[in-house]
MDAnalysis code that builds the backbone (N, CA, C; Angstrom):
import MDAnalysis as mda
import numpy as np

u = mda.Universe.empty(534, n_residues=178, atom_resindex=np.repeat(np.arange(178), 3), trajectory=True)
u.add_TopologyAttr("name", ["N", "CA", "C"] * 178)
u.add_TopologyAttr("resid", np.arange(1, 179))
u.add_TopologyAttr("resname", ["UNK", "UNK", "UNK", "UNK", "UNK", "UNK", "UNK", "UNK", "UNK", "UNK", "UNK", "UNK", "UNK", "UNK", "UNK", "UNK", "UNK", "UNK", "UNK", "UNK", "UNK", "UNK", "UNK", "UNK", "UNK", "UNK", "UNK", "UNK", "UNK", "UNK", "UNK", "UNK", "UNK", "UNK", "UNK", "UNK", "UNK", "UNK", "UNK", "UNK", "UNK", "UNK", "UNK", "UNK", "UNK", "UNK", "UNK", "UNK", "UNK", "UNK", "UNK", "UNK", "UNK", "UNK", "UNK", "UNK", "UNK", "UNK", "UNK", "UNK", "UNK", "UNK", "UNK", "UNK", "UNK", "UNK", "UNK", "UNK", "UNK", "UNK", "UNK", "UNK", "UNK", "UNK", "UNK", "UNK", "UNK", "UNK", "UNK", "UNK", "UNK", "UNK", "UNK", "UNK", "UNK", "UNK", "UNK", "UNK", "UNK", "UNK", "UNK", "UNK", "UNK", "UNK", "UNK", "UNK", "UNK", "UNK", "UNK", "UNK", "UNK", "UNK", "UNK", "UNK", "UNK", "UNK", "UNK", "UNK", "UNK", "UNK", "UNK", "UNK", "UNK", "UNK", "UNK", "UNK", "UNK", "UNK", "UNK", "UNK", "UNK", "UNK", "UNK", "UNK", "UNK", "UNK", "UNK", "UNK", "UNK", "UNK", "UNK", "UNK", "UNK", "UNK", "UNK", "UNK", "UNK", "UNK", "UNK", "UNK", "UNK", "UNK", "UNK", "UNK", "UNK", "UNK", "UNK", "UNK", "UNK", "UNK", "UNK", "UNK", "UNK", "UNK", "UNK", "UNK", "UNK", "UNK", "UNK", "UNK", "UNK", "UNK", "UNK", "UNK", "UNK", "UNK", "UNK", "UNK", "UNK", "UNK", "UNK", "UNK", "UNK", "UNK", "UNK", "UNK", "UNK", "UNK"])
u.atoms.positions = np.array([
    [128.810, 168.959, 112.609],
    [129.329, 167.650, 112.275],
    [130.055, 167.755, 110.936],
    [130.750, 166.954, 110.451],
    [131.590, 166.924, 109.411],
    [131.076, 166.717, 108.476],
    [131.328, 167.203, 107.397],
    [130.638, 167.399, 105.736],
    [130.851, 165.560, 105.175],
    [131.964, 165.148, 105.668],
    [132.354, 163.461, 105.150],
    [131.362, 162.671, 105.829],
    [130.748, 162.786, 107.197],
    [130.385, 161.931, 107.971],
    [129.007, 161.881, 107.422],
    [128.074, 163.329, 107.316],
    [127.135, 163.545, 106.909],
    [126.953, 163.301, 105.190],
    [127.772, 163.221, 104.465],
    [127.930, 162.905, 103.234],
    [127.114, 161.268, 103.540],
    [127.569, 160.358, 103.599],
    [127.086, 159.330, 103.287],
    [125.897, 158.663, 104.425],
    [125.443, 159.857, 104.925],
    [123.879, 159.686, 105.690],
    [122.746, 159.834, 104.364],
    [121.427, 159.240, 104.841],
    [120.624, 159.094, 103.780],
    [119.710, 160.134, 104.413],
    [118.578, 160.816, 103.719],
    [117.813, 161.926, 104.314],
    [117.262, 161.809, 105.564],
    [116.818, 160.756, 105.759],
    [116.303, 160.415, 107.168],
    [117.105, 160.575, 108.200],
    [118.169, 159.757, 107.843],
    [119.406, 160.078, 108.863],
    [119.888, 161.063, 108.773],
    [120.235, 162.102, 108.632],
    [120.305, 163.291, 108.216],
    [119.432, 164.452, 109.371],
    [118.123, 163.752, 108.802],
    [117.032, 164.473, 109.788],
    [116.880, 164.255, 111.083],
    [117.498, 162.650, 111.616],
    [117.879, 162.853, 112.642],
    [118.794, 163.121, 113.540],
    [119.949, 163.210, 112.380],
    [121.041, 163.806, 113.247],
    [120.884, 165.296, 113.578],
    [120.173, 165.921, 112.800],
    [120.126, 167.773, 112.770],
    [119.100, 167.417, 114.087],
    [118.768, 166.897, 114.574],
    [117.732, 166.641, 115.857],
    [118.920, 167.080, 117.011],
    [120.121, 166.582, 116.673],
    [120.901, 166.364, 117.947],
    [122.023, 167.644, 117.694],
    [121.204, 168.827, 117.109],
    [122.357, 170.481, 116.848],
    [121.937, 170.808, 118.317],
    [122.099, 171.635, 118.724],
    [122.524, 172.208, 119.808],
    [121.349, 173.160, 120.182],
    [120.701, 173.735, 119.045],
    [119.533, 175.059, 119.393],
    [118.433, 173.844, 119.285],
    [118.527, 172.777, 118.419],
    [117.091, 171.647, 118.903],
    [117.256, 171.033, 119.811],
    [118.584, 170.390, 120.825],
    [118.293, 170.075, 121.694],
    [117.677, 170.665, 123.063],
    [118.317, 172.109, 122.878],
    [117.593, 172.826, 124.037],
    [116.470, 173.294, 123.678],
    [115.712, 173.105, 122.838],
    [114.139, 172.989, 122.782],
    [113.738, 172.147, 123.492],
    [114.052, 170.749, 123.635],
    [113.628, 169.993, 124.316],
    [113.765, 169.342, 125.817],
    [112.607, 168.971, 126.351],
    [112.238, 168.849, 127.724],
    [112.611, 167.317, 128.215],
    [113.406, 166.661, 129.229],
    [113.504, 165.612, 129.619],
    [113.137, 164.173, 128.966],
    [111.848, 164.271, 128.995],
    [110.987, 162.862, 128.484],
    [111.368, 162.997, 126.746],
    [111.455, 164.393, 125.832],
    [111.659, 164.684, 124.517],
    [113.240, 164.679, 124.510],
    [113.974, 164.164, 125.387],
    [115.369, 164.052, 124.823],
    [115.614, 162.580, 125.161],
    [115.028, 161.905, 126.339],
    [115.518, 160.930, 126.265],
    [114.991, 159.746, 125.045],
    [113.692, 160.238, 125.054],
    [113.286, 159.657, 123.504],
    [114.251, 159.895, 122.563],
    [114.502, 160.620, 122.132],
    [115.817, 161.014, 120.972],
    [116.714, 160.481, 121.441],
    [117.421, 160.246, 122.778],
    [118.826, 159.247, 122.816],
    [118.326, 157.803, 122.792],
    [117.177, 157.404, 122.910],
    [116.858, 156.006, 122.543],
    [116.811, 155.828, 121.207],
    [116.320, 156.558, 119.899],
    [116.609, 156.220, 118.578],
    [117.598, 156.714, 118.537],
    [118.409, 157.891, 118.896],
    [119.798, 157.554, 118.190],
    [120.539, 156.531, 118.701],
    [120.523, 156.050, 119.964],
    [121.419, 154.853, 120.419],
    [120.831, 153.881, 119.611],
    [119.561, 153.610, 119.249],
    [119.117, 152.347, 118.072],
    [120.179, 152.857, 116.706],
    [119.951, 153.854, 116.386],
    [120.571, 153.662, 115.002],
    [121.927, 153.441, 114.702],
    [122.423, 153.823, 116.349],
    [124.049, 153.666, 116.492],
    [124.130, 152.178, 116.670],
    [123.363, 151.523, 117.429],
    [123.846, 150.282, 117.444],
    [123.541, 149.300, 116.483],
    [122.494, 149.623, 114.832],
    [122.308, 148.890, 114.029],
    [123.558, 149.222, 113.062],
    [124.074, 150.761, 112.931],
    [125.590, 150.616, 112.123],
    [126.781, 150.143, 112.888],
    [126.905, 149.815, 114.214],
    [127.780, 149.899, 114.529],
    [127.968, 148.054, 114.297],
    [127.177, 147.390, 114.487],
    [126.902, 145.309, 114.544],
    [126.990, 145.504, 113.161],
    [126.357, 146.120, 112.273],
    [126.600, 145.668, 110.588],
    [128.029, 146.226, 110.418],
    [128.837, 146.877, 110.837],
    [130.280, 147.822, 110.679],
    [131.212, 145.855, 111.025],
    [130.915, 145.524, 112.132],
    [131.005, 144.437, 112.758],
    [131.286, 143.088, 111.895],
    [129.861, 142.676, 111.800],
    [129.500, 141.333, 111.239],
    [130.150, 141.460, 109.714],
    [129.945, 142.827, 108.660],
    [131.036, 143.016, 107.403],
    [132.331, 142.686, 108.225],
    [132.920, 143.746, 108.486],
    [134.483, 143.163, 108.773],
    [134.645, 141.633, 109.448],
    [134.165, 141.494, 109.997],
    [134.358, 140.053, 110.569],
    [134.616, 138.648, 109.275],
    [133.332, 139.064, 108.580],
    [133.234, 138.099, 107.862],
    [134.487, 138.262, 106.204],
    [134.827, 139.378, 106.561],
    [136.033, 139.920, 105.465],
    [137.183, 139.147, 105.930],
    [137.536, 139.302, 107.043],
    [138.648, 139.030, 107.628],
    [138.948, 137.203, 107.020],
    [138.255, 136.726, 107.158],
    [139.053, 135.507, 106.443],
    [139.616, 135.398, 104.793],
    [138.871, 136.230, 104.448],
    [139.507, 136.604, 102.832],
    [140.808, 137.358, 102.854],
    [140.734, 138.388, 103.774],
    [141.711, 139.565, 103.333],
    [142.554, 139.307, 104.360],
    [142.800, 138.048, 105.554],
    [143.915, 137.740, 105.867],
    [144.258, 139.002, 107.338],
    [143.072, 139.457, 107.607],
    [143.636, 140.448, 108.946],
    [141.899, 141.740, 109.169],
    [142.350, 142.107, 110.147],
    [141.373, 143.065, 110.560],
    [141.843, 144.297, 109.526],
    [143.025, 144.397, 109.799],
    [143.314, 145.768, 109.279],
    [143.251, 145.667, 107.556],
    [143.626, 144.462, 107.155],
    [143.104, 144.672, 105.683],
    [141.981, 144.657, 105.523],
    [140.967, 144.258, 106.120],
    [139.676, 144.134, 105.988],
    [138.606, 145.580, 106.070],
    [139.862, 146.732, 106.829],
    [139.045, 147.481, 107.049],
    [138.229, 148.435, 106.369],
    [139.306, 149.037, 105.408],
    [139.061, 150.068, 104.285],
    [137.860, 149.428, 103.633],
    [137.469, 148.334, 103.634],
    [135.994, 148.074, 102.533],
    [134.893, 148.133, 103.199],
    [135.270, 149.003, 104.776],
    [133.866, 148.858, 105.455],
    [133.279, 150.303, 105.982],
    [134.190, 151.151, 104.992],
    [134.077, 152.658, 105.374],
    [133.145, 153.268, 105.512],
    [131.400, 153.321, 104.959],
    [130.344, 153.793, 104.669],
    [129.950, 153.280, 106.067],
    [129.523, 152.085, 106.575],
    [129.108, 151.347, 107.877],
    [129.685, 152.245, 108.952],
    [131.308, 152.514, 108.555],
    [131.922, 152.710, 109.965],
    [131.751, 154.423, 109.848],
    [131.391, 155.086, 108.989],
    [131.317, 156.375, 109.223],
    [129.703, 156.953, 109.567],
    [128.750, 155.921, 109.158],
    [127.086, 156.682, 109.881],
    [127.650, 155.764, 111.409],
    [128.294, 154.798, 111.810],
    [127.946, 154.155, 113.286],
    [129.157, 155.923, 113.832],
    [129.835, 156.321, 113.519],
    [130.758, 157.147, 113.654],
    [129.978, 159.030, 114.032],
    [128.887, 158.642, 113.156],
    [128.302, 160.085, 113.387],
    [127.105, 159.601, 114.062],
    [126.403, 158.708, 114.126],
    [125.440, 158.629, 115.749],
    [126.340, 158.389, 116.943],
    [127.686, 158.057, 116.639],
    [127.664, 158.129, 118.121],
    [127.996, 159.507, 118.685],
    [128.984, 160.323, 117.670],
    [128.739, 161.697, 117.860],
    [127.155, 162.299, 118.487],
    [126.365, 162.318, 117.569],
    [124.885, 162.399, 118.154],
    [124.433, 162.154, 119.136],
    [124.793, 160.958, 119.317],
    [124.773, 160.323, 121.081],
    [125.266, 160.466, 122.326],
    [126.357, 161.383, 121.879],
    [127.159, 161.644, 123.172],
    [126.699, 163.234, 123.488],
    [126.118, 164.242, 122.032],
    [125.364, 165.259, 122.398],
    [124.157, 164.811, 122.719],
    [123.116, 164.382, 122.392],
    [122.292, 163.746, 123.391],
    [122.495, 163.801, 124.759],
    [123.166, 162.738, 124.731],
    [123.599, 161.772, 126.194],
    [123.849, 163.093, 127.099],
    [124.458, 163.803, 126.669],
    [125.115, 165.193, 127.745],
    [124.368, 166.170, 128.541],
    [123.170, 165.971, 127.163],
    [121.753, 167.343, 127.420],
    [120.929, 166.354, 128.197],
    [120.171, 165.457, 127.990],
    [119.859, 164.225, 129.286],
    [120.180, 164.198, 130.571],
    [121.625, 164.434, 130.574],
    [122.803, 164.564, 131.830],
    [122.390, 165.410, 132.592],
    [121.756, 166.959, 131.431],
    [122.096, 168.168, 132.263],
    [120.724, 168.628, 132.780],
    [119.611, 167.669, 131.860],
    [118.463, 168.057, 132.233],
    [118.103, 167.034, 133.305],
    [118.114, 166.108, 133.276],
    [118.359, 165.016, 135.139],
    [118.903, 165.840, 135.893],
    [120.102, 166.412, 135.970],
    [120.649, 167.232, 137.337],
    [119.413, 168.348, 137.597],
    [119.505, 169.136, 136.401],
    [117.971, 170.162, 136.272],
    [117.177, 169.824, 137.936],
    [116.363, 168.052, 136.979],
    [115.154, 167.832, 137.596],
    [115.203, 167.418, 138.939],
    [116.088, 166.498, 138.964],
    [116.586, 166.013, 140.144],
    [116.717, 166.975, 141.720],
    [117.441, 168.550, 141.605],
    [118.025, 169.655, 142.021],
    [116.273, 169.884, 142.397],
    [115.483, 170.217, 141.263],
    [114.163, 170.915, 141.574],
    [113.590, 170.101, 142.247],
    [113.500, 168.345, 142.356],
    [112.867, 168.030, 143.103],
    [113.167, 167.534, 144.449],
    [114.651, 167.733, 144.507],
    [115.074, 167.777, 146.188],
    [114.554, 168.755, 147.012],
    [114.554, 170.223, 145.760],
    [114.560, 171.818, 147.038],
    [112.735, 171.457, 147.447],
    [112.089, 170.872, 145.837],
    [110.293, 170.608, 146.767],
    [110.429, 169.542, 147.712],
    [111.429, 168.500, 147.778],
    [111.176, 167.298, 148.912],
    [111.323, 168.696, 150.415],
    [112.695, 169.377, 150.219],
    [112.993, 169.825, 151.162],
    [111.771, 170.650, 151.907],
    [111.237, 171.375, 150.898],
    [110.623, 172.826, 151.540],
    [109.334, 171.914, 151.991],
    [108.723, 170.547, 151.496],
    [107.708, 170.076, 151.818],
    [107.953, 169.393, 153.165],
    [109.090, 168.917, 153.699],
    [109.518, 168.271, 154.740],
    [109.560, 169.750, 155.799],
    [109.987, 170.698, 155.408],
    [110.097, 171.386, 156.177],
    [108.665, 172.108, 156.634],
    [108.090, 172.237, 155.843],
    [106.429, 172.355, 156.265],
    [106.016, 171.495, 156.660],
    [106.164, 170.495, 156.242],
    [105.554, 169.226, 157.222],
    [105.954, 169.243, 158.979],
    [107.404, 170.177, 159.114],
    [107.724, 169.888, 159.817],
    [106.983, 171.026, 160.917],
    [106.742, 172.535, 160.536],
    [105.971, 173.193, 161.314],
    [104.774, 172.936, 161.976],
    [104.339, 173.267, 163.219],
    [103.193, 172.906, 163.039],
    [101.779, 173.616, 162.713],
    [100.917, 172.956, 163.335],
    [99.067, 173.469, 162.215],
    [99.233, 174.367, 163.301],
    [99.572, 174.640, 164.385],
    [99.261, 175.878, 165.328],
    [99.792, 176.960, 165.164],
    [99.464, 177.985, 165.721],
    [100.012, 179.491, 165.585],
    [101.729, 179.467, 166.352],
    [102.745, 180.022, 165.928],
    [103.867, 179.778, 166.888],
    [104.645, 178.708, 167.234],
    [104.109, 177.527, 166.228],
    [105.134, 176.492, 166.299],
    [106.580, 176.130, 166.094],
    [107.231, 175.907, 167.110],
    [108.494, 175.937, 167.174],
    [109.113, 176.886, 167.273],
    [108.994, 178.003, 167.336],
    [109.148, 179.147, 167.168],
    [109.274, 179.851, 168.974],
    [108.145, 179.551, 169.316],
    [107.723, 179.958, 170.602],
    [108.272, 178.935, 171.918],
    [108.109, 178.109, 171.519],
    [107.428, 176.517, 172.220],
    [108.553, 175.673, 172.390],
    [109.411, 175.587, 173.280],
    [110.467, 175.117, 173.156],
    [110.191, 173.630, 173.039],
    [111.440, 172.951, 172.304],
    [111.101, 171.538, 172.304],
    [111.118, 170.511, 173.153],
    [110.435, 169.763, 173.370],
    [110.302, 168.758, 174.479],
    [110.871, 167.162, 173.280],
    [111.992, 166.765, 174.726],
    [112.895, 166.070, 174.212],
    [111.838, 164.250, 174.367],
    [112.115, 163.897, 173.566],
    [111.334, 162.298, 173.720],
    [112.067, 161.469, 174.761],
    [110.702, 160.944, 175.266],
    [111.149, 160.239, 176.522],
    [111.153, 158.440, 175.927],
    [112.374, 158.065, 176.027],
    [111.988, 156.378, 175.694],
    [111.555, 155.168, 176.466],
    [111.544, 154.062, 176.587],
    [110.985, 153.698, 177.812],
    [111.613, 153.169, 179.313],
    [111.022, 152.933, 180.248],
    [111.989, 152.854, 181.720],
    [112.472, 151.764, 181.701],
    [113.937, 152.345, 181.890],
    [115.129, 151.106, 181.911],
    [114.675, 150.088, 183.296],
    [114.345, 149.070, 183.451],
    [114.275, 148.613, 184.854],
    [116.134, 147.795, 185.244],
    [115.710, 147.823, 186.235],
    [117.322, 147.051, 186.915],
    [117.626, 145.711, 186.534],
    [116.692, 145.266, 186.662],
    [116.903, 143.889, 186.072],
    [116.253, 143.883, 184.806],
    [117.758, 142.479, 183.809],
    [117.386, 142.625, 182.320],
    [115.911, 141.787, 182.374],
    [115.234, 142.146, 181.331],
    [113.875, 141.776, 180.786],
    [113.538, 140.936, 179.359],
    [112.905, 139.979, 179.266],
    [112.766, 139.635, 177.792],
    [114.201, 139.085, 177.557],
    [114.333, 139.457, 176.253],
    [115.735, 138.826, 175.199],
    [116.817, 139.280, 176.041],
    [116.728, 140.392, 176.454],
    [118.169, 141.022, 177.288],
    [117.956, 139.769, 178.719],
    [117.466, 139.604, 179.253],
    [117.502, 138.365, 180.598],
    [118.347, 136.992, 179.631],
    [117.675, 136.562, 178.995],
    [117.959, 135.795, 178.045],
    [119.829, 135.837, 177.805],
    [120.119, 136.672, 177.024],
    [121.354, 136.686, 176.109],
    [122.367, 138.062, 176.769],
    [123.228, 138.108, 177.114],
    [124.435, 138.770, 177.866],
    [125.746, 138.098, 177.777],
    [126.617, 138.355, 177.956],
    [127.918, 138.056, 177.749],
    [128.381, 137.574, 178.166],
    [127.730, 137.058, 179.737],
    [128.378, 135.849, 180.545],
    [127.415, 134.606, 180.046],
    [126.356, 134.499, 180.144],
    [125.461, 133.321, 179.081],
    [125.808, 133.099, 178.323],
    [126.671, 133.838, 177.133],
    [126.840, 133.836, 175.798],
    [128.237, 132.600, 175.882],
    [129.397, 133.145, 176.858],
    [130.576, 132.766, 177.261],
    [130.050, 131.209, 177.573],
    [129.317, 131.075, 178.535],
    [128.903, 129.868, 179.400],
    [128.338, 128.826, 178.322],
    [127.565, 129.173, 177.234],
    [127.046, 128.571, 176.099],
    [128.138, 127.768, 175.450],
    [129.225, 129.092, 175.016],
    [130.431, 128.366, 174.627],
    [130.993, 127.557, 174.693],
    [130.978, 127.819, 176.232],
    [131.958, 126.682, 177.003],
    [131.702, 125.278, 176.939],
    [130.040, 125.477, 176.854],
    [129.313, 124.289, 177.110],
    [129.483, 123.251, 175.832],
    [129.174, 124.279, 174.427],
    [128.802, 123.761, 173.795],
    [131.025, 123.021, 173.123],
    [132.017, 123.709, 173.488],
    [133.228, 123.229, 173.387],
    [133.492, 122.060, 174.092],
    [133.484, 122.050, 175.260],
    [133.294, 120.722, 175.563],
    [133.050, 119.571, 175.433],
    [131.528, 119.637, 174.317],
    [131.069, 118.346, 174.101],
    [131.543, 118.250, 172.756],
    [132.070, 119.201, 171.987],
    [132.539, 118.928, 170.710],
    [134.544, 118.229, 171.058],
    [134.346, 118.722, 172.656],
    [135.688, 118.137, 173.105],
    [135.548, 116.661, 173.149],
    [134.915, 115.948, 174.255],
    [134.456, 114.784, 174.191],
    [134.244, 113.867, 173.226],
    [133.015, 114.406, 171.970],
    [133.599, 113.659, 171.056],
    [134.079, 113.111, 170.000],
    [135.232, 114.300, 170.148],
    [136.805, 114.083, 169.044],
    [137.361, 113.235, 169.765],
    [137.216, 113.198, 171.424],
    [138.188, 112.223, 172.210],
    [137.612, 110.644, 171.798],
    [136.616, 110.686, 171.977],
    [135.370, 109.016, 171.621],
    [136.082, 108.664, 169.734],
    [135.962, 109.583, 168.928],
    [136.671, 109.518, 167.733],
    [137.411, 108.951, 167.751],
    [139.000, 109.576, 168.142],
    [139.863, 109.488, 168.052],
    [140.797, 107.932, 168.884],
    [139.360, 107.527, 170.202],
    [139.767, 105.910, 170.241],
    [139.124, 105.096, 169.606],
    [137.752, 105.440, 168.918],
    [137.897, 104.433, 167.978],
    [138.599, 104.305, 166.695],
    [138.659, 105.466, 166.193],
    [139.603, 105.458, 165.314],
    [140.972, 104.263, 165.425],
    [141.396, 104.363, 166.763],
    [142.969, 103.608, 167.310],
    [142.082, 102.390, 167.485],
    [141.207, 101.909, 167.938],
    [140.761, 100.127, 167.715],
    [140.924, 99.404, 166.571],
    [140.696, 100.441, 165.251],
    [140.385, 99.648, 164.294],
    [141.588, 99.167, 163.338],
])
């Protein structure tokens, strides 16, 4: 990181930015990094609202954002180096999720796939597979299928157009009486 940025960090901050070098992040394990991108995203987002609420409240004195800005340089350079921090963070997080993620598909897999053998000697292996039988279609529809088909469905229609025919017609003479 830059000698300017780190210049106006205070020791603490300091100590936690050297958290986010490159040989300490790969010390650390999943649950120990995402902890570290949760305080550095805190500390980024307490300089980055005070970087904020200063300029904001400048801006009616000094007549513009951009004049306002130069007096807010210290704010805008620690919100400037956590977010640096944060985006190394954020990356090693990235890479250790794919990591975990990868390891725990190949155990979903290899466990599905044992699950899938069976407890006997020669399963699947030997034993050819017997295809599932579903249940007997009868000739005539049954249940919901007797019920609902495409000529019922049609005939419903028809039925139910009609009477919405009728009465727009009843409407439409009283409407003309009045």
């Amino acid at each position: 990181m830059d000698a300017s940025l780190l210049a106006v960090l205070t020791e603490s901050e300091k100590l936690l930015i050297a958290e986010t070098d490159r040989a300490a992040l790969a010390a650390l394990d999943e649950d120990a990094a995402i902890e570290l991108e949760t305080r550095i995203r805190r500390a980024r987002g307490k300089y980055v609202s005070q970087y904020r609420r200063s300029a904001s409240s400048r801006v009616a004195e000094q007549g513009g954002r951009g004049k306002a800005r130069p007096e807010n340089a210290r704010a805008r350079a620690k919100a400037e180096a956590f977010e640096r921090g944060l985006s190394q963070v954020s990356q090693r997080v990235a890479a250790l999720a794919r990591e975990s993620a990868a390891a725990l598909r190949t155990e979903r897999l290899a466990a599905a796939k044992a699950a899938k053998q069976g407890d006997w000697p020669g399963a699947g292996a030997t034993v050819p597979r017997q295809r599932r039988q579903g249940p007997e279609v009868t000739p005539e529809p049954t249940g919901e299928r007797a019920l609902r088909n495409p000529a019922s469905e049609k005939q419903r229609a028809d039925t139910l157009g009609q009477g919405g025919r009728r009465q727009a017609r009843r409407d439409s003479k009283r409407a003309g009486a009045r």
